[in-house]
Legacy VTK file of the C-alpha trace (Angstrom):
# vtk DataFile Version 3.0
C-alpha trace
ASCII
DATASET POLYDATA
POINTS 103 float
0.701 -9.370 15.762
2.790 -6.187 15.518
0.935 -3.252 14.304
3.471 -2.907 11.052
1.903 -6.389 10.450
-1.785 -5.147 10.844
-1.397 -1.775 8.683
0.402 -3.642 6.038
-1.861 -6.410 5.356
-4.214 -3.525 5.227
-2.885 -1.802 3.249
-2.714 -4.573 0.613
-6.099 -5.225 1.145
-7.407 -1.962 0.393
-4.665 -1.779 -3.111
-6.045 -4.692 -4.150
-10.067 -3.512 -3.432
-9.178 -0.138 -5.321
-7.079 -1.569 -8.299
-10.273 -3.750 -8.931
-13.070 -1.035 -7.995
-10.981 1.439 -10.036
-11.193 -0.969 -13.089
-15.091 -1.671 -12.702
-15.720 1.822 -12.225
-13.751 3.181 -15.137
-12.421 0.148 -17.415
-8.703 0.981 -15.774
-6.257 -1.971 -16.357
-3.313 -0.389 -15.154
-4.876 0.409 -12.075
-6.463 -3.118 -12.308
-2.595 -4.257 -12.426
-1.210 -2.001 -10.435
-3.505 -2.375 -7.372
-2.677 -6.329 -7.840
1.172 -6.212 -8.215
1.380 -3.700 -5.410
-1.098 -5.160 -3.145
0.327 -9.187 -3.471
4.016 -7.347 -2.645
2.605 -6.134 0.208
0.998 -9.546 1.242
4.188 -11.062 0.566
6.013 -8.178 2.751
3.560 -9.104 5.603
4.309 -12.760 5.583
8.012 -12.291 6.119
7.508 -9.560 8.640
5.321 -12.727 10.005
8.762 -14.610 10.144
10.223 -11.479 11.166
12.584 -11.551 8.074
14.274 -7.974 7.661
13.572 -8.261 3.561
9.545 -8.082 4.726
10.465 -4.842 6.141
12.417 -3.899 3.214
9.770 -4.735 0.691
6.643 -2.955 2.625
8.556 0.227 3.345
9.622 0.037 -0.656
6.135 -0.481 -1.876
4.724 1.513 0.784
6.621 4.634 -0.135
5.769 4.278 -3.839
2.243 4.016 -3.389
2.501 7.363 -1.129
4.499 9.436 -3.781
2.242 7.725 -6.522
-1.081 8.736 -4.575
0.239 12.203 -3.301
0.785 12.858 -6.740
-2.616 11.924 -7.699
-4.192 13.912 -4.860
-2.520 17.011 -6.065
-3.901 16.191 -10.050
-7.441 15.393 -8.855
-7.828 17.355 -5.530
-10.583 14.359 -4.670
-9.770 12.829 -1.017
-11.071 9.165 -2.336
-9.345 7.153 -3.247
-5.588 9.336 -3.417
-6.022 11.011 0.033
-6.982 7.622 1.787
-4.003 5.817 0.098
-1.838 8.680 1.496
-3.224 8.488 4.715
-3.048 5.045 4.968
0.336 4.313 3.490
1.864 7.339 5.577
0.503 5.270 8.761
1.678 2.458 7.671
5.434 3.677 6.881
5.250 5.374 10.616
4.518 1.754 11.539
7.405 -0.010 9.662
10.560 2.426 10.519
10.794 1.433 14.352
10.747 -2.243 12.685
13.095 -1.779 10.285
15.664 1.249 11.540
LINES 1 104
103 0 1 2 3 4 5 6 7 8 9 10 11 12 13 14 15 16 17 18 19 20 21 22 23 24 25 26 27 28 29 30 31 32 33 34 35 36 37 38 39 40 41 42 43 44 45 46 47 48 49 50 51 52 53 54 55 56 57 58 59 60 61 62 63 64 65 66 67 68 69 70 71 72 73 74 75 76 77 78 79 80 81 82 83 84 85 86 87 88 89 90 91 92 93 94 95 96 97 98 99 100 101 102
């Protein structure tokens, strides 16, 4: 398995795991919803980059990019490293991942 494969799977792992620890920790639907929406797209993206389907690419670099502007954005409001600055990290790894793939 490639590792554009690998980071995005992970990285719909962990949107899913903080949309629903951000709702139990503070009552957040939208980032209940968000993390969900975001995170199955990504699953989705890493089953066609499975069947090495260029739209896989596509799709993870899309979501991937929004998540990185959306959580840059929040690490600037909060200044807190968890959970903006690991999304950033992460997503920024995982779009370094997907452009050899995909360009």
């Amino acid at each position: 398995m490639s590792p554009a494969i690998v980071m995005t799977l992970i990285y719909a792992v962990l949107s899913i795991v903080g949309g629903v620890i951000g709702y139990q920790k503070a009552g957040s639907k939208p980032s209940l919803i968000s993390g969900i929406i975001t995170g199955v797209l990504l699953l989705v993206a890493g089953v066609g980059l499975l069947q090495a389907a260029a739209w896989g690419g596509w799709l993870a670099i899309s979501v991937s990019l929004l998540l990185v502007i959306t959580f840059i954005i929040r690490l600037i409001k909060t200044r807190k490293f968890m959970p903006a600055g690991l999304m950033v990290i992460v997503g920024v790894v995982t779009l370094m991942a997907l452009f050899p793939i995909v360009f």
